[in-house]
C-alpha positions in Angstrom: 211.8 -46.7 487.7 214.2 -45.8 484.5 213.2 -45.6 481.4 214.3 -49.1 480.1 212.8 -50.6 482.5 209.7 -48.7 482.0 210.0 -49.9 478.1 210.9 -53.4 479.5 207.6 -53.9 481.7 204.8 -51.9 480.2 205.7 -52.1 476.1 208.2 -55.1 475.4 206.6 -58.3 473.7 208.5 -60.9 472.0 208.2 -60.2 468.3 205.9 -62.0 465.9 206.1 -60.8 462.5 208.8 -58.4 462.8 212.2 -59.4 462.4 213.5 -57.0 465.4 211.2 -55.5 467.5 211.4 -53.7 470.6 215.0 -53.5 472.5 217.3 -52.9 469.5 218.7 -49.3 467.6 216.3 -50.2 465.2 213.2 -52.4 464.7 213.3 -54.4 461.2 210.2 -55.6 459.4 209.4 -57.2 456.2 207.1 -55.8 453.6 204.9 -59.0 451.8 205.7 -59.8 448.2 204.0 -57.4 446.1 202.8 -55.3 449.0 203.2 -51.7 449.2 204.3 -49.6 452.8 201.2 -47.6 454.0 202.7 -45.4 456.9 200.9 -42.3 459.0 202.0 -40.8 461.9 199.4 -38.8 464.6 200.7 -37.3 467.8 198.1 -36.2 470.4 198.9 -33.6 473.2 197.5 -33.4 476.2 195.1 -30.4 476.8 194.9 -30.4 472.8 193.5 -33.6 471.7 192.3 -35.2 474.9 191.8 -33.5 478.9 193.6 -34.9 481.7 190.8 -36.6 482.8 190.3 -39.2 480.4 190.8 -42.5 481.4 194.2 -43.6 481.0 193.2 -47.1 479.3 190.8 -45.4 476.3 193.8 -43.0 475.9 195.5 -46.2 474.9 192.8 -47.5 472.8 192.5 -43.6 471.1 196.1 -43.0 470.6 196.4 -46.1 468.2 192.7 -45.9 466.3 193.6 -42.4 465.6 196.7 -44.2 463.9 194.8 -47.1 462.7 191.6 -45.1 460.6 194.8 -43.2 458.4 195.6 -46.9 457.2 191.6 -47.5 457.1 191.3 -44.7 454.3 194.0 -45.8 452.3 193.1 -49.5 452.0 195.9 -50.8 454.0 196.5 -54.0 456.6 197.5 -52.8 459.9 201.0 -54.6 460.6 202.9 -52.5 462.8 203.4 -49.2 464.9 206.1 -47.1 466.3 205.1 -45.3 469.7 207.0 -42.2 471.2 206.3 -40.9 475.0 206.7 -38.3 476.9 205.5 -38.4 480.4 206.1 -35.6 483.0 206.6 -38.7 485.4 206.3 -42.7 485.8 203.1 -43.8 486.8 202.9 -47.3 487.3 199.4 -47.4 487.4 198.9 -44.9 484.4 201.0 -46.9 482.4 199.6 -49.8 483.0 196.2 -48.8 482.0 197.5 -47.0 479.1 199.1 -50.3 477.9 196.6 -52.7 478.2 194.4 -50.0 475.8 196.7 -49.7 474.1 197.4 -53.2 473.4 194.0 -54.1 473.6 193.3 -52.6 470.2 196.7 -53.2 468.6 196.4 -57.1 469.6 192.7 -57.3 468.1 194.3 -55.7 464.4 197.2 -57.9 464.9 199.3 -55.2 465.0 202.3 -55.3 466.9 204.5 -52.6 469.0 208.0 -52.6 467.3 209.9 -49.8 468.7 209.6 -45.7 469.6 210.9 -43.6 472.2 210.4 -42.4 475.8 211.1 -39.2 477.5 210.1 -36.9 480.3 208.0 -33.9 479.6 204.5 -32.9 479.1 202.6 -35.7 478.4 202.6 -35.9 474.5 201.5 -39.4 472.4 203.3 -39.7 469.2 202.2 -43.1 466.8 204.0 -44.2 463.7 201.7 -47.0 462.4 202.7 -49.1 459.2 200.4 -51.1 456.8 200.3 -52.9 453.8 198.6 -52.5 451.0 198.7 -54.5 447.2 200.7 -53.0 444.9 198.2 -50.0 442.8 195.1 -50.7 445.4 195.7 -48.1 447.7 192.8 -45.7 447.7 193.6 -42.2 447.6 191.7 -38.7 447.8 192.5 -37.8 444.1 190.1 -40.2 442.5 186.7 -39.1 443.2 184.6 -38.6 439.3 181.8 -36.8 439.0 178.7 -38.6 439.6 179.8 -40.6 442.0 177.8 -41.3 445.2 179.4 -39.9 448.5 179.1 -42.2 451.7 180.0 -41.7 455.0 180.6 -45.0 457.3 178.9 -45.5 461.3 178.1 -42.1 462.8 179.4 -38.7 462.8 179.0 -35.6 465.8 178.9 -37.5 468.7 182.2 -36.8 469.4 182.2 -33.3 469.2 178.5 -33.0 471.1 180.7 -34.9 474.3 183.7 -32.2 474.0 181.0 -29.0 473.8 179.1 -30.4 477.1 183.2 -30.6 479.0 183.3 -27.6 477.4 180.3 -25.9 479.5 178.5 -25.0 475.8 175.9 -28.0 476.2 173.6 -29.6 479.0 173.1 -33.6 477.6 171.3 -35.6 479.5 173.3 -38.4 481.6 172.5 -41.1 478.9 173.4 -39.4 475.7 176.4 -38.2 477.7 177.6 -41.3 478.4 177.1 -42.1 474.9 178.8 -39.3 473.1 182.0 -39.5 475.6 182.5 -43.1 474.7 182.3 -42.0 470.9 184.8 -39.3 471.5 187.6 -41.4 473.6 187.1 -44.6 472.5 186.4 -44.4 468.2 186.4 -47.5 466.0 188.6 -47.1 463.4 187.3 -48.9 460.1 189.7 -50.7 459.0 187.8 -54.0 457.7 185.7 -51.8 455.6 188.7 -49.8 454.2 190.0 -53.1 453.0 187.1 -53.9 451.6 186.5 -51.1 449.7 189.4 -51.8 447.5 188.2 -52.3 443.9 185.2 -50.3 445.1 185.4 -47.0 446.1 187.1 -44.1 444.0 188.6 -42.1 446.2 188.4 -42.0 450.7 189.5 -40.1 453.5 188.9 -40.5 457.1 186.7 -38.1 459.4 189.3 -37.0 461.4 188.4 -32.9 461.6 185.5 -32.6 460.4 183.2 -33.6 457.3 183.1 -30.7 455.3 187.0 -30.2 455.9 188.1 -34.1 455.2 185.2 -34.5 452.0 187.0 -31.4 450.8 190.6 -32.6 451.1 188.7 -35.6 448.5 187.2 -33.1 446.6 190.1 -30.2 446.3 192.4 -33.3 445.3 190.0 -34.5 442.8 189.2 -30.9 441.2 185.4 -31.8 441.8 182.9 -30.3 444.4 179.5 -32.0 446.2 175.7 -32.1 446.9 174.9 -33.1 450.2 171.5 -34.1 451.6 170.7 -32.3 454.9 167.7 -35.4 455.8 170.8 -38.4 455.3 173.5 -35.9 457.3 170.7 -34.9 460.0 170.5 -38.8 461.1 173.8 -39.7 461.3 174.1 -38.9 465.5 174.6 -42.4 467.3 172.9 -40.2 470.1 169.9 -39.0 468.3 168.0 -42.4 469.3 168.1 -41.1 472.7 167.0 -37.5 472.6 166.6 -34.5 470.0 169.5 -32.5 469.2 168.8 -28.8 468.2 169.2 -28.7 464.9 171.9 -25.8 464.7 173.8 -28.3 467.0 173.7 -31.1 464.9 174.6 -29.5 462.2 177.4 -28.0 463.6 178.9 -31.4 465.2 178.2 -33.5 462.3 179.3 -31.4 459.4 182.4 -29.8 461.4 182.9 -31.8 464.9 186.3 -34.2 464.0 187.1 -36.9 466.1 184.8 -39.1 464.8 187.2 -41.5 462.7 185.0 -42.5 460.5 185.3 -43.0 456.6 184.1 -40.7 453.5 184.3 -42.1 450.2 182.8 -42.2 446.9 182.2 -44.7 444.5 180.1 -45.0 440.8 176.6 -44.8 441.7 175.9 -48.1 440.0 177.7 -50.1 442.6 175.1 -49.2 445.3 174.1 -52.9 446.1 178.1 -53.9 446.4 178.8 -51.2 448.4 175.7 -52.0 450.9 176.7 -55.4 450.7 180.4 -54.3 451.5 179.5 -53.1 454.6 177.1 -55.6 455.7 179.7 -57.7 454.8 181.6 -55.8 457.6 179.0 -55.1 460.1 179.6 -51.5 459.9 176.7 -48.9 459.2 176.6 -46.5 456.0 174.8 -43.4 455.2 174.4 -42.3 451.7 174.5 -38.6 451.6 175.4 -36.8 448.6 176.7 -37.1 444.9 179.9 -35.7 443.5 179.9 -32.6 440.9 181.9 -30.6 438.6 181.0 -27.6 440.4 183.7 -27.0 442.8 181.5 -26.2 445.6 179.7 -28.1 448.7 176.1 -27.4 448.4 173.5 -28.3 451.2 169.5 -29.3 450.0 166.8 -30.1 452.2 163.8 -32.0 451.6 162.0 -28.9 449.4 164.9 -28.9 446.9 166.4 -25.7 448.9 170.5 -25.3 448.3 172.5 -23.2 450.4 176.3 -23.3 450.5 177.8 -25.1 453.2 180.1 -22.5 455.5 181.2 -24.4 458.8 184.6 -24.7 459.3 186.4 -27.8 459.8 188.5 -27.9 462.5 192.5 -26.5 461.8 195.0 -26.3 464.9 196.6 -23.6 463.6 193.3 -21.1 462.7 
């Protein structure tokens, strides 16, 4: 099989809000009156961001959320995406179950494939996705103010707790397992409550490596620093229903795991009962943990009142 037909069977759809999609030098799309472009780009490598284990069809579903939580944080409407592949060889069966993933999410955002590239090589996943947003309503990581409240949105860690036990570090029983693996290849980007957190929330960023390292990109951007609660950040493991994670563990996966995809943001404290509404409203969970200060520092206190400095690293592919 060559590589148009390759394009032809397992990417091509007729267009339906693009002008040109697939099959020409260039797709073409139009921007809504009195939107504004909201683009990101993520490119996950094999043996870096996902084994060559995984399931070919949540690879699909992970390559775009990955994609689809950037808009999430910003406030944008998922409209488009760009995909580029490289693939040490065709696959039919690999393809097709990377598709319909693939596809599968992008159909239930209403986002639509519009173009990209194909190529032989190691197998490498690049996404250019493209949103809307209204004109000034895009939510950035520049506009936290002290005193606002810091949430976080569904669950963070479980992810991470799935990659230490492939990673030999961790014996999980089969359950919680199964549990975090499906946290860690197949994430829910939060896109309905990003939208909805326009006019809301200050400033947001998603969880993407790590919560200490994505609240700081919020807080270095802002000039600001944070208090975090150790009893809010110690429940937020999807997995701690089904057993007791070690508390050095949880720690470590929750405040410094990535992949989770989630959302941090702040807003003024005294729009607690919009914001819960918000994401009720959405059916997605939130954790209030924390409050942002002028002290330029992350600070950890436990149910006595006792602060120590948050130290674990978030996760940097180049440290």
């Amino acid at each position: 099989m060559g590589e148009f037909e390759l394009i032809e069977r397992f990417f091509k759809r007729p267009v339906r809000n693009a002008v040109i999609g697939v099959g020409d030098d260039c797709a073409i799309w139009t921007p809504q009156p009195g939107q504004q472009l909201a683009l990101s780009s993520d490119m996950l490598v094999e043996g870096r961001h996902f084994l060559s284990t995984v399931n070919p069809r949540h690879l699909g579903h992970k390559a775009l959320a990955v994609n689809l939580s950037d808009l999430a944080a910003c406030g944008a409407v998922p409209r488009a995406f760009l995909l580029s592949l490289s693939l040490p060889r065709v696959d039919e069966n690999w393809l097709s179950d990377f598709s319909q993933g693939l596809f599968e999410l992008a159909d239930a955002h209403d986002c639509e494939l519009i173009g990209g590239d194909t190529t032989q090589g190691p197998l490498n996943i690049s996404i250019t996705v493209m949103g809307e947003v209204p004109q000034g309503q895009a939510i950035l990581r520049s506009r936290a103010q002290v005193g606002d409240d810091i949430y976080v949105s569904g669950h963070l860690g479980d992810a991470r707790l799935a990659l230490e036990a492939f990673r030999g570090n961790l014996s999980l029983p089969q359950a919680v397992f199964d549990l975090a693996r499906s946290r860690l290849e197949r994430p829910t980007p939060r896109n309905v409550l990003g939208v909805s957190l326009r006019g809301l929330a200050h400033a947001m960023a998603d969880v993407s490596d790590g919560l200490l390292g994505d609240l700081g990109h919020i807080l270095k951007a802002s000039g600001t620093g944070a208090v975090l609660s150790l009893p809010s950040l110690s429940g937020l493991m999807m997995t701690n229903s089904l057993w007791t994670c070690p508390q050095e563990w949880l720690l470590r996966c929750v405040l410094s795991g990535g992949d989770d995809y989630e959302l941090v943001f702040t807003a003024p404290s005294a729009s607690r009962r919009q914001m819960e509404s918000a994401a009720s409203d959405c059916g997605t969970h939130m954790t209030h943990i924390g409050h942002i200060t002028a002290e330029p520092s992350v600070r950890l206190v436990d149910e006595s009142g006792a602060v120590q400095i948050a130290s674990f690293p978030s996760f940097d592919h180049f440290a």
